[in-house]
mmCIF entry with sequence, helices, sheets and N, C-alpha, C, O atoms, coordinates in Angstrom:
data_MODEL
# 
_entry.id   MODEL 
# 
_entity.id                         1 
_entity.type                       polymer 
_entity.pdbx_number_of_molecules   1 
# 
_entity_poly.entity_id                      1 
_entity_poly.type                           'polypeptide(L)' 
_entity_poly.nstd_linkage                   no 
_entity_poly.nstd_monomer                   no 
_entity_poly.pdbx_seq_one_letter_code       
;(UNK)(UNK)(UNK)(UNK)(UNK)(UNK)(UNK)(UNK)(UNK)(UNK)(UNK)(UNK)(UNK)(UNK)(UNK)(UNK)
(UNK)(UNK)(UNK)(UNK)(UNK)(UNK)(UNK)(UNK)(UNK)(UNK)(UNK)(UNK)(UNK)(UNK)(UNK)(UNK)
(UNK)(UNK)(UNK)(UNK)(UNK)(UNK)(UNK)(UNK)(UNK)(UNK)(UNK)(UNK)
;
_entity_poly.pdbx_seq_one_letter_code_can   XXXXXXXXXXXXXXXXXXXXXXXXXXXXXXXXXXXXXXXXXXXX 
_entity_poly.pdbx_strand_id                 A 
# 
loop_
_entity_poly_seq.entity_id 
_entity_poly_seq.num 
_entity_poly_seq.mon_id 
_entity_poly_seq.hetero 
1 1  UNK n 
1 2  UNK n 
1 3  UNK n 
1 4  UNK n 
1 5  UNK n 
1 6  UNK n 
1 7  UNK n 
1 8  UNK n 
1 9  UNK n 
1 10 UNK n 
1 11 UNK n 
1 12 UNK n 
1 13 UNK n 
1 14 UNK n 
1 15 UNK n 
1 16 UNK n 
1 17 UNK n 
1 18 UNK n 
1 19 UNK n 
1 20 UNK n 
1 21 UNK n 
1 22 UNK n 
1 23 UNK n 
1 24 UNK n 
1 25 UNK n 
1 26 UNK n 
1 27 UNK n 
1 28 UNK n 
1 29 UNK n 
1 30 UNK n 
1 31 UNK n 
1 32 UNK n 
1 33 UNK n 
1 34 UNK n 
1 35 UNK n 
1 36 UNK n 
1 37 UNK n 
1 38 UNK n 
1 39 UNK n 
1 40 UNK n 
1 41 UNK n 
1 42 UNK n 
1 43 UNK n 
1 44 UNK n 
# 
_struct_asym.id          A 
_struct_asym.entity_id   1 
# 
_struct_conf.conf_type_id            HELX_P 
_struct_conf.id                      HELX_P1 
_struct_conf.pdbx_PDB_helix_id       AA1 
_struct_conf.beg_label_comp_id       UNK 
_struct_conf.beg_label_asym_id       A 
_struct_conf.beg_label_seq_id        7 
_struct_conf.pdbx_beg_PDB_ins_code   ? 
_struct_conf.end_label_comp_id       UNK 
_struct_conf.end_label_asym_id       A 
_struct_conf.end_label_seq_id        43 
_struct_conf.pdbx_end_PDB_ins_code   ? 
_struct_conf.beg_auth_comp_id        UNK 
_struct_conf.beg_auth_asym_id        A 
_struct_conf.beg_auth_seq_id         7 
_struct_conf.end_auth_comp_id        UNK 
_struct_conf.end_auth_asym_id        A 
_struct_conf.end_auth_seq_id         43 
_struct_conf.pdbx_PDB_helix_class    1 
_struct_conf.details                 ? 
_struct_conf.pdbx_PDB_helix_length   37 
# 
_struct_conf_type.id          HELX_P 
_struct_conf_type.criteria    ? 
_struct_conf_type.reference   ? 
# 
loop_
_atom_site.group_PDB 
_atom_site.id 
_atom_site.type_symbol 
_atom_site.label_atom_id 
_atom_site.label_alt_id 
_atom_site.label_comp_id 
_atom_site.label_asym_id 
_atom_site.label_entity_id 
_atom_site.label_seq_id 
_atom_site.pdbx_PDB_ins_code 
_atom_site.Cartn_x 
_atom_site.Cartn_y 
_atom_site.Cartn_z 
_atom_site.occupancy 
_atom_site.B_iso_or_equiv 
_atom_site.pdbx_formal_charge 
_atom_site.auth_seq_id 
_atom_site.auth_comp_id 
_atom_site.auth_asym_id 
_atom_site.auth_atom_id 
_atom_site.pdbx_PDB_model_num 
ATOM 1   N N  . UNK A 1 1  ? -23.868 -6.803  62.685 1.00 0.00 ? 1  UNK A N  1 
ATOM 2   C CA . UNK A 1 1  ? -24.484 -5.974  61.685 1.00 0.00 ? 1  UNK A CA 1 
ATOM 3   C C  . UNK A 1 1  ? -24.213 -6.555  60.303 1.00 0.00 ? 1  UNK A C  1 
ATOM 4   O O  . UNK A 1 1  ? -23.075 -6.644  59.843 1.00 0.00 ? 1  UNK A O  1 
ATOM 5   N N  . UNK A 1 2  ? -25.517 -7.019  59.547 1.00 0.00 ? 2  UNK A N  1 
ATOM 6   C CA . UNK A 1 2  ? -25.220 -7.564  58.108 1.00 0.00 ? 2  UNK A CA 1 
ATOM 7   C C  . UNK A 1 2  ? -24.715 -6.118  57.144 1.00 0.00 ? 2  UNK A C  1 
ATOM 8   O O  . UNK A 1 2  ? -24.900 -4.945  57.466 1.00 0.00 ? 2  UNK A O  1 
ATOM 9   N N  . UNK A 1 3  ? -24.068 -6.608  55.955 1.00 0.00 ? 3  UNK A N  1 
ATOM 10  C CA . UNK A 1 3  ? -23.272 -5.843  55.309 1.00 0.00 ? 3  UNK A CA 1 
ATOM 11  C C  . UNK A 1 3  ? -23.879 -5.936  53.637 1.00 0.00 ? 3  UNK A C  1 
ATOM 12  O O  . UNK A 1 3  ? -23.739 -6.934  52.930 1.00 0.00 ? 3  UNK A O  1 
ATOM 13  N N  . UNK A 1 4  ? -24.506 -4.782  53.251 1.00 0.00 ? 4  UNK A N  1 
ATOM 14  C CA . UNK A 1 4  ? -25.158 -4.742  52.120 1.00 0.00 ? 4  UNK A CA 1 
ATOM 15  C C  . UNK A 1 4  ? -24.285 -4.926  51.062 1.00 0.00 ? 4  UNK A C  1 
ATOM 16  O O  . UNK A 1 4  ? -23.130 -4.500  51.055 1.00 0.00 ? 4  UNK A O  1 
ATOM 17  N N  . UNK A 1 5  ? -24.890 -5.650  50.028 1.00 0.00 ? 5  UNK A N  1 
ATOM 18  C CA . UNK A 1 5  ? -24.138 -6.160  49.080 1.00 0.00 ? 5  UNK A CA 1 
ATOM 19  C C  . UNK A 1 5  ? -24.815 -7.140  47.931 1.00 0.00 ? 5  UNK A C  1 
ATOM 20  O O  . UNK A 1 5  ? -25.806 -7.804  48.236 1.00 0.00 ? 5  UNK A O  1 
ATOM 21  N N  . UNK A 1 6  ? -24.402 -7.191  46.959 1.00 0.00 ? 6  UNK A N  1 
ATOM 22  C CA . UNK A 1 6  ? -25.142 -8.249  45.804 1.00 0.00 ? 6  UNK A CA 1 
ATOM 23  C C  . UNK A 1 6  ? -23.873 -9.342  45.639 1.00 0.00 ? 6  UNK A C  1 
ATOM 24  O O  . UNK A 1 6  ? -22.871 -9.669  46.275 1.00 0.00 ? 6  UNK A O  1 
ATOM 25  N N  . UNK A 1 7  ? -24.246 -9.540  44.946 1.00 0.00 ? 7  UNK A N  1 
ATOM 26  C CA . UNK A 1 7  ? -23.597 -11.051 44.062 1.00 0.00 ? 7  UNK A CA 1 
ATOM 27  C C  . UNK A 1 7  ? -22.368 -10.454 42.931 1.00 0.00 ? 7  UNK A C  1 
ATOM 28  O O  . UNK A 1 7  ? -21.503 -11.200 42.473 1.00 0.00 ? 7  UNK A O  1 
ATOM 29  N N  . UNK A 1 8  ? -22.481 -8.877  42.561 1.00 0.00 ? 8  UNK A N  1 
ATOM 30  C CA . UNK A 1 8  ? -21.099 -8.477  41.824 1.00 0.00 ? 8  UNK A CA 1 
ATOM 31  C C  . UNK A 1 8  ? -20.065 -8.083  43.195 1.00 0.00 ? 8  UNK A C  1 
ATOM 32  O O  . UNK A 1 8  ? -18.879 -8.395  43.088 1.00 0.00 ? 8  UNK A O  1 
ATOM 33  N N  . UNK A 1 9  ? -20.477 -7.482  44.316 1.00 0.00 ? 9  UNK A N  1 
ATOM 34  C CA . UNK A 1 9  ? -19.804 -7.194  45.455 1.00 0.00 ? 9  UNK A CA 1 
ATOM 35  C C  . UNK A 1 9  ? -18.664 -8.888  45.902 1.00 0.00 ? 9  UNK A C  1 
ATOM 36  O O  . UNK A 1 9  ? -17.483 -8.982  46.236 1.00 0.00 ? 9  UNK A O  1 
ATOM 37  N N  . UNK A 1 10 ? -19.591 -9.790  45.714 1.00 0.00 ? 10 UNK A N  1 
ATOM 38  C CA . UNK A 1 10 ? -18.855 -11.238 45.783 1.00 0.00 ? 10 UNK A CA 1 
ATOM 39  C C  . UNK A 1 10 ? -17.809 -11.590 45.119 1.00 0.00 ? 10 UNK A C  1 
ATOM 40  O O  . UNK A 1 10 ? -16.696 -12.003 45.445 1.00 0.00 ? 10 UNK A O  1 
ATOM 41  N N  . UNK A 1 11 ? -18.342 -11.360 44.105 1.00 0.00 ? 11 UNK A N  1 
ATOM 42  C CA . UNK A 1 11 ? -17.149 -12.019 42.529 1.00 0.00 ? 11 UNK A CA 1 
ATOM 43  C C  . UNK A 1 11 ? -16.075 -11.167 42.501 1.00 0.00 ? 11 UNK A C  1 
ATOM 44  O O  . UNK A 1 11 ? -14.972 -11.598 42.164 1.00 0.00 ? 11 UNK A O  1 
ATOM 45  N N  . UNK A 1 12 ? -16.319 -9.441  42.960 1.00 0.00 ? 12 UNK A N  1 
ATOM 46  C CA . UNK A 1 12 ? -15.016 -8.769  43.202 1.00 0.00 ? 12 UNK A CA 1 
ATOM 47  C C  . UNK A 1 12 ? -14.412 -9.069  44.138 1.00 0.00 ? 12 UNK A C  1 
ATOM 48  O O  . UNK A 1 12 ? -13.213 -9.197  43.891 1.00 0.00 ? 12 UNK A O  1 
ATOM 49  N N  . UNK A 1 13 ? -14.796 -9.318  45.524 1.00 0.00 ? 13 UNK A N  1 
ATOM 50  C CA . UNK A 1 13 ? -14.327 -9.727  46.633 1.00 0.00 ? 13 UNK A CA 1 
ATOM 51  C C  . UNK A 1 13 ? -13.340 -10.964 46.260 1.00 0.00 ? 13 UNK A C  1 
ATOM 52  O O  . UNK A 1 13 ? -12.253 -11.117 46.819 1.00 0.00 ? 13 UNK A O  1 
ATOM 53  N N  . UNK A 1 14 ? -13.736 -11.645 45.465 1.00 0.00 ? 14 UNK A N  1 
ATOM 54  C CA . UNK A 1 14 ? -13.006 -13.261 45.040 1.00 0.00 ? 14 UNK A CA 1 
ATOM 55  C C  . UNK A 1 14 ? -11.929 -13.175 43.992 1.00 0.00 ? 14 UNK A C  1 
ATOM 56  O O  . UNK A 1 14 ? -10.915 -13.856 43.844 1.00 0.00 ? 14 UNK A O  1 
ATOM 57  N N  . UNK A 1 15 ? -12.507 -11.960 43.167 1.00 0.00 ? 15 UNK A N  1 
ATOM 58  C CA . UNK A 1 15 ? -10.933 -11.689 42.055 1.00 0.00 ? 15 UNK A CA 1 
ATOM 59  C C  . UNK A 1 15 ? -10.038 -10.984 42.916 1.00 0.00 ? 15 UNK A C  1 
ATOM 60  O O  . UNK A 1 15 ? -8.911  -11.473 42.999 1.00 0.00 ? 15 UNK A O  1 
ATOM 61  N N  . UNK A 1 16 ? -10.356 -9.581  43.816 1.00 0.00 ? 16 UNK A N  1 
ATOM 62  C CA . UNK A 1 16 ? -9.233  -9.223  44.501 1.00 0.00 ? 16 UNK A CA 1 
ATOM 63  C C  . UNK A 1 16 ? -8.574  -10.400 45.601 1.00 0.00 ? 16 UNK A C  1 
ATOM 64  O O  . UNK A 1 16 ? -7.368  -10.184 45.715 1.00 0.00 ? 16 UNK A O  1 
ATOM 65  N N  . UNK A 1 17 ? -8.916  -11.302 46.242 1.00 0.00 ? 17 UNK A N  1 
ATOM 66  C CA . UNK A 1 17 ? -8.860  -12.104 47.269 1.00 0.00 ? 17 UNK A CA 1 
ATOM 67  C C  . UNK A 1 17 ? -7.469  -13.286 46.134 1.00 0.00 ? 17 UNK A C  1 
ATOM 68  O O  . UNK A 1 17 ? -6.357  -13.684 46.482 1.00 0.00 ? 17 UNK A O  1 
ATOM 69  N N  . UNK A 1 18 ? -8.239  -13.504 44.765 1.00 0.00 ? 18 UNK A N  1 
ATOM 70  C CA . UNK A 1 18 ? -7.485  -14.605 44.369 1.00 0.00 ? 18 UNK A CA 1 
ATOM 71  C C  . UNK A 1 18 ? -6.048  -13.524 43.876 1.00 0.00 ? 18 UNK A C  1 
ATOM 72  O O  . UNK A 1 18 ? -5.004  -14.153 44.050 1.00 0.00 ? 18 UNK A O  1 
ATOM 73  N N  . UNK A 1 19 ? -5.838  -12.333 43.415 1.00 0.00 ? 19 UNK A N  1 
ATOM 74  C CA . UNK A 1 19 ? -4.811  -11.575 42.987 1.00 0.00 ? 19 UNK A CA 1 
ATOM 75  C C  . UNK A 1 19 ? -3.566  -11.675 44.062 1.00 0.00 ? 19 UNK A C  1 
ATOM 76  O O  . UNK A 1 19 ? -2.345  -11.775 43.939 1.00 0.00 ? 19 UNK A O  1 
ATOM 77  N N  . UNK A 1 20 ? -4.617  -11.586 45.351 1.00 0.00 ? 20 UNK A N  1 
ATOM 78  C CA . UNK A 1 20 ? -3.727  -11.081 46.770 1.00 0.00 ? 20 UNK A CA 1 
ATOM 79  C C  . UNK A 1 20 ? -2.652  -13.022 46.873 1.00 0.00 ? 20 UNK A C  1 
ATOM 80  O O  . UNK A 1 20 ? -1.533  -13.230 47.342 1.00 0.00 ? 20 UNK A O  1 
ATOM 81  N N  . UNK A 1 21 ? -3.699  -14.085 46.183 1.00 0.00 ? 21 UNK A N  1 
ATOM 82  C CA . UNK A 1 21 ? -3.259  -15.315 46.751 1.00 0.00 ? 21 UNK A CA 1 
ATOM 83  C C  . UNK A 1 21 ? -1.759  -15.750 46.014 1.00 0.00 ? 21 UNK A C  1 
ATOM 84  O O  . UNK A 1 21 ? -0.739  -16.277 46.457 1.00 0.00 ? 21 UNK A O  1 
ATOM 85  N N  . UNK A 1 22 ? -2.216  -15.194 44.510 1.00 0.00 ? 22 UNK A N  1 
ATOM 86  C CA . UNK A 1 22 ? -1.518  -15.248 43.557 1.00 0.00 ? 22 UNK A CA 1 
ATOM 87  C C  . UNK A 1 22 ? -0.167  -14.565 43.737 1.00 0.00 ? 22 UNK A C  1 
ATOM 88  O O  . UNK A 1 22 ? 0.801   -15.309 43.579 1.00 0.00 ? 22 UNK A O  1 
ATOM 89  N N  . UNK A 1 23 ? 0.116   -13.143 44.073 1.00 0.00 ? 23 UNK A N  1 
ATOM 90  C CA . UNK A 1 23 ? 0.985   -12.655 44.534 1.00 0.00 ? 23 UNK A CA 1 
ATOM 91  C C  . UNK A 1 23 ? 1.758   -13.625 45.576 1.00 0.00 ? 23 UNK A C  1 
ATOM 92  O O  . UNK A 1 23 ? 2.814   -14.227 45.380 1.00 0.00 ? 23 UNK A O  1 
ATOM 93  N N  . UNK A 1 24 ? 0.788   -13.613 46.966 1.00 0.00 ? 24 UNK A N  1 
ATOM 94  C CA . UNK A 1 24 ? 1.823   -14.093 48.405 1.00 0.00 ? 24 UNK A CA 1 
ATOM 95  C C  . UNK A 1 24 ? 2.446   -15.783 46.868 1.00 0.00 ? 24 UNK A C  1 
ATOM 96  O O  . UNK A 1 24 ? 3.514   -15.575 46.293 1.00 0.00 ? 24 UNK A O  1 
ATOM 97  N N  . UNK A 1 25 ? 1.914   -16.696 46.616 1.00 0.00 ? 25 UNK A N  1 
ATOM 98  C CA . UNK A 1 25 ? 2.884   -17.781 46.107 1.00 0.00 ? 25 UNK A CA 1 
ATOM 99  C C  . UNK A 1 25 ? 3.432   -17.278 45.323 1.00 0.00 ? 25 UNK A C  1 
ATOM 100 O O  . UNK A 1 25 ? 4.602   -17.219 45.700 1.00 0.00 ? 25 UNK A O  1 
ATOM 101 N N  . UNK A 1 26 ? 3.327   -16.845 44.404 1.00 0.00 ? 26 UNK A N  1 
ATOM 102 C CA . UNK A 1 26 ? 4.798   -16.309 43.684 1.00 0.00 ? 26 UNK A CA 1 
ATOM 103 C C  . UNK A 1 26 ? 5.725   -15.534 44.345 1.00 0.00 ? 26 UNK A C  1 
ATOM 104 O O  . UNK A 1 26 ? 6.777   -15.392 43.720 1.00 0.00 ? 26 UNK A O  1 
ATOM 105 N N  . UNK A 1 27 ? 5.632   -14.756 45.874 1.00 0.00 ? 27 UNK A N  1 
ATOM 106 C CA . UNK A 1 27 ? 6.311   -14.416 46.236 1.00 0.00 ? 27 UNK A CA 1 
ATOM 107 C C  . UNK A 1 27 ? 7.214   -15.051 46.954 1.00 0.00 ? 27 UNK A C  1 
ATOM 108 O O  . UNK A 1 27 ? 8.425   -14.842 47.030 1.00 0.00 ? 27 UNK A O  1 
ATOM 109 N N  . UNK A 1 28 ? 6.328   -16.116 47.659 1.00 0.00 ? 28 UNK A N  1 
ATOM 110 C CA . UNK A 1 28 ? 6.423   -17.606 48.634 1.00 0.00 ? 28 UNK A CA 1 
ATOM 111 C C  . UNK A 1 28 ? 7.835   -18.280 47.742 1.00 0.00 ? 28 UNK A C  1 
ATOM 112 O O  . UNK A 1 28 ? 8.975   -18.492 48.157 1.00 0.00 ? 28 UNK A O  1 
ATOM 113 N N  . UNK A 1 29 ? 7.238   -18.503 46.379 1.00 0.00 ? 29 UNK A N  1 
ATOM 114 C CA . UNK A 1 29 ? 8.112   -19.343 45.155 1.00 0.00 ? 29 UNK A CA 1 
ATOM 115 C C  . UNK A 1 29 ? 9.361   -19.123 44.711 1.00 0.00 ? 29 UNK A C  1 
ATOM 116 O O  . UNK A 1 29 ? 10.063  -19.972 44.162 1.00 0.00 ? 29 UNK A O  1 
ATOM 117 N N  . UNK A 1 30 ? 9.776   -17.569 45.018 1.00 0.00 ? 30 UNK A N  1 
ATOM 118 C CA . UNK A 1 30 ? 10.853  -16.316 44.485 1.00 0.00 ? 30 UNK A CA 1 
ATOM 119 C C  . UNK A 1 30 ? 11.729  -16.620 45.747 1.00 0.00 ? 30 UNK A C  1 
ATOM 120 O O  . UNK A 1 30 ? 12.944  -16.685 45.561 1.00 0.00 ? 30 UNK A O  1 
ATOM 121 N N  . UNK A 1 31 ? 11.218  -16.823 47.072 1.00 0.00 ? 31 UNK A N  1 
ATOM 122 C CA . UNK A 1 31 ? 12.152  -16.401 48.072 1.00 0.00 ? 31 UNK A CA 1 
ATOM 123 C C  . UNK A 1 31 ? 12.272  -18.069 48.438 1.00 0.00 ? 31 UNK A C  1 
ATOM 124 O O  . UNK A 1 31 ? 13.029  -18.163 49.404 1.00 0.00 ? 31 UNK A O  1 
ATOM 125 N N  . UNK A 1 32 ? 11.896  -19.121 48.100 1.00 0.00 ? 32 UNK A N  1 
ATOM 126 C CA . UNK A 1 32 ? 12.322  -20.633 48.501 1.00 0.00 ? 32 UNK A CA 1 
ATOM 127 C C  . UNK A 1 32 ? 13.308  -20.621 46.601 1.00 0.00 ? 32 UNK A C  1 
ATOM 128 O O  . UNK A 1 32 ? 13.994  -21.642 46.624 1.00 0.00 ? 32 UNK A O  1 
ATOM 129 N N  . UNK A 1 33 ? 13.435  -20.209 45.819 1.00 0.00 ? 33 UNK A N  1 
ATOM 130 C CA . UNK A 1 33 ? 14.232  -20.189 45.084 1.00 0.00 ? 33 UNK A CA 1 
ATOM 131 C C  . UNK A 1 33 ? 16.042  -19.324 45.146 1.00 0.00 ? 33 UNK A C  1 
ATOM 132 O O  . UNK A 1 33 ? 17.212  -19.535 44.826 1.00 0.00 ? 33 UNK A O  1 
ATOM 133 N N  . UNK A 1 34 ? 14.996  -18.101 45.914 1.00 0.00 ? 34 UNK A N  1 
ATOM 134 C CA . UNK A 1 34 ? 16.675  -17.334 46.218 1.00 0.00 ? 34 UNK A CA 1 
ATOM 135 C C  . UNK A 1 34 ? 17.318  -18.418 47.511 1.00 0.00 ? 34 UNK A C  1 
ATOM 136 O O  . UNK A 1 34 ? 18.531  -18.618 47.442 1.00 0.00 ? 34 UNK A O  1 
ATOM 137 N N  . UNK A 1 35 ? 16.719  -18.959 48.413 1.00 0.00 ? 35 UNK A N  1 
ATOM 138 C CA . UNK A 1 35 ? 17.159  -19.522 49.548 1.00 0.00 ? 35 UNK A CA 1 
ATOM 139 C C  . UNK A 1 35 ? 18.275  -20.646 48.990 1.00 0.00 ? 35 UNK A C  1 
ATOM 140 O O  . UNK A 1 35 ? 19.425  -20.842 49.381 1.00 0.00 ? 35 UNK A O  1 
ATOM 141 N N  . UNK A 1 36 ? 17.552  -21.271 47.992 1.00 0.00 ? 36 UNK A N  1 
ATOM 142 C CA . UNK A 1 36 ? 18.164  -22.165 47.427 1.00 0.00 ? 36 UNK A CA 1 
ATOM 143 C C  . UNK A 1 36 ? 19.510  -21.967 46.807 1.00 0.00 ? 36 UNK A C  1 
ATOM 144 O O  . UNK A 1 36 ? 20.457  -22.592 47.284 1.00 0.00 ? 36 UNK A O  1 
ATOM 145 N N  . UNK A 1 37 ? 19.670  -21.269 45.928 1.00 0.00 ? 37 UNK A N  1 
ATOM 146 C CA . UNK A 1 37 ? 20.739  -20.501 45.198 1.00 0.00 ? 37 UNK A CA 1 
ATOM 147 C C  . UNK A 1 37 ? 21.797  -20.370 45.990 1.00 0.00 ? 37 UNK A C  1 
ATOM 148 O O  . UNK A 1 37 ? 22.915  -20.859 45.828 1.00 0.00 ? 37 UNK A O  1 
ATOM 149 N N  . UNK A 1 38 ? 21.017  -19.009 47.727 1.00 0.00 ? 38 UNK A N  1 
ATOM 150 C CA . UNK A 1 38 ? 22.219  -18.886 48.388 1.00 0.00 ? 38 UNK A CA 1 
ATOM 151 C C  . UNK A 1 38 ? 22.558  -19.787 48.774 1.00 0.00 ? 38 UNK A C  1 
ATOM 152 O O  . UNK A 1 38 ? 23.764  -19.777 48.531 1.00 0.00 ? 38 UNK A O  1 
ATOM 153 N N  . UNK A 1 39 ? 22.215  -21.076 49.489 1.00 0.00 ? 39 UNK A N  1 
ATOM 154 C CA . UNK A 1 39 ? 22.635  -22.218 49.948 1.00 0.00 ? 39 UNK A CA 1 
ATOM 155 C C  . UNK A 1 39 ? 23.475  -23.084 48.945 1.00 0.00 ? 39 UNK A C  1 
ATOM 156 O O  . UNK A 1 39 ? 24.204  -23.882 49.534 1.00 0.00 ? 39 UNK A O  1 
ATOM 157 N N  . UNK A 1 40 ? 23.561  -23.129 47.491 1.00 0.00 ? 40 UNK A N  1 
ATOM 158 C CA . UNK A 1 40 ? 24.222  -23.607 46.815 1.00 0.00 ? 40 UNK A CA 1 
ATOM 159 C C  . UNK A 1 40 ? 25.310  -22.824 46.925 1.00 0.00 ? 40 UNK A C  1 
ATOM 160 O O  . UNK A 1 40 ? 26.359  -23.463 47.012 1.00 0.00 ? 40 UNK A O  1 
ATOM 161 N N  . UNK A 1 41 ? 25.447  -21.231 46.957 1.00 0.00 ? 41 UNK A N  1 
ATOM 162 C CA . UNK A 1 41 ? 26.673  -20.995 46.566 1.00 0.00 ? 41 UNK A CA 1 
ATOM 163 C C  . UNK A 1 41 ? 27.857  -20.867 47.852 1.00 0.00 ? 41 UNK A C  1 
ATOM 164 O O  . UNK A 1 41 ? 29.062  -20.615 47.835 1.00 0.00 ? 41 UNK A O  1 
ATOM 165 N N  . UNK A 1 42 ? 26.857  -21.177 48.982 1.00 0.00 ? 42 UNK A N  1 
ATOM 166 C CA . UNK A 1 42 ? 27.549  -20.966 50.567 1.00 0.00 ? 42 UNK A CA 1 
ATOM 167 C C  . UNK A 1 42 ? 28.343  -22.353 50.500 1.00 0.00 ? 42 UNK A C  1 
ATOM 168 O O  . UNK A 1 42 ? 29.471  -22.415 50.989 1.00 0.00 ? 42 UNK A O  1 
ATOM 169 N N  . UNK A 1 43 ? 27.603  -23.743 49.741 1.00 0.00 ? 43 UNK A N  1 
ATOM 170 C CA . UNK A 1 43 ? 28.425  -25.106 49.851 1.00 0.00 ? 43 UNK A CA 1 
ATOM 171 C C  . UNK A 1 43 ? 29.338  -25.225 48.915 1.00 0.00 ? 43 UNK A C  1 
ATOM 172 O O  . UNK A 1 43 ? 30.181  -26.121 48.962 1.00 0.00 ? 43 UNK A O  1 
ATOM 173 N N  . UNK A 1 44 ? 29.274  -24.213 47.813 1.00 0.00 ? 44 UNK A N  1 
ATOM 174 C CA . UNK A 1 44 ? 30.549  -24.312 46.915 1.00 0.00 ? 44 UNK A CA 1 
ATOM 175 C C  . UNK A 1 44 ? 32.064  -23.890 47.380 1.00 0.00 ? 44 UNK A C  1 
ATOM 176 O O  . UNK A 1 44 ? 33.006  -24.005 46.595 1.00 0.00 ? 44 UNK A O  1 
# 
């Protein structure tokens, strides 16, 4: 079943889609930084 829609339905689809991408790597970025930290302070 096709799914009605224009060309503003798209461009929102693509700003919420890029927000969601933006989040997961900075979240991705936050938790390979804490990993790091703890691993420095476990070899001290």
């Amino acid at each position: 079943y096709p799914i009605a829609g224009n060309d503003d339905a798209i461009r929102a689809i693509r700003v919420i889609l890029q927000k969601l991408v933006d989040a997961i790597v900075s979240a991705s970025s936050e938790t390979r930084v804490r990993e790091q930290v703890e691993m420095a302070g476990v070899s001290a």
